[in-house]
Phi, psi and omega in degrees: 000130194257150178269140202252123167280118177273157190245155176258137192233101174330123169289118165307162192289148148252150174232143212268164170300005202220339177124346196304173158227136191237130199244158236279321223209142162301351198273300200277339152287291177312015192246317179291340175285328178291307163314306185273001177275291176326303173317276178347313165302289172337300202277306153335301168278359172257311226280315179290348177279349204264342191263116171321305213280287189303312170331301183272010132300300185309280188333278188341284166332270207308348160273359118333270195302290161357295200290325207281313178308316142348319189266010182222003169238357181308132165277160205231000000 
């Protein structure tokens, strides 16, 4: 008796009576949401790289957590 693979079958894109798009796969909505969060980070992250004043907090911070991690790798 041969095993039968189940196949997945793309729901085609429908377009709403109002202009909505309702998308083919729950895959392909997380996938677009992921994309636009990544944009989002980006854009984010040049605005802080751009402001000094914030940079050099940041720098500060992560030599902080550095020095406090360093005390837990330190050999004894």
């Amino acid at each position: 008796m041969a095993i039968r693979k189940p196949t997945t079958t793309k729901t085609p894109v429908k377009k709403a009576s109002v202009g909505m798009t309702i998308s083919a796969t729950p895959k392909a909505e997380m996938r677009k949401w992921e994309v636009e969060s990544a944009l989002s980070t980006l854009k984010r992250a040049d605005e802080i790289r751009k402001n000094t004043k914030m940079m050099a907090d940041v720098k500060k911070l992560a030599q902080e957590q550095m020095n406090v991690l360093s005390t837990y790798t330190k050999n004894k």
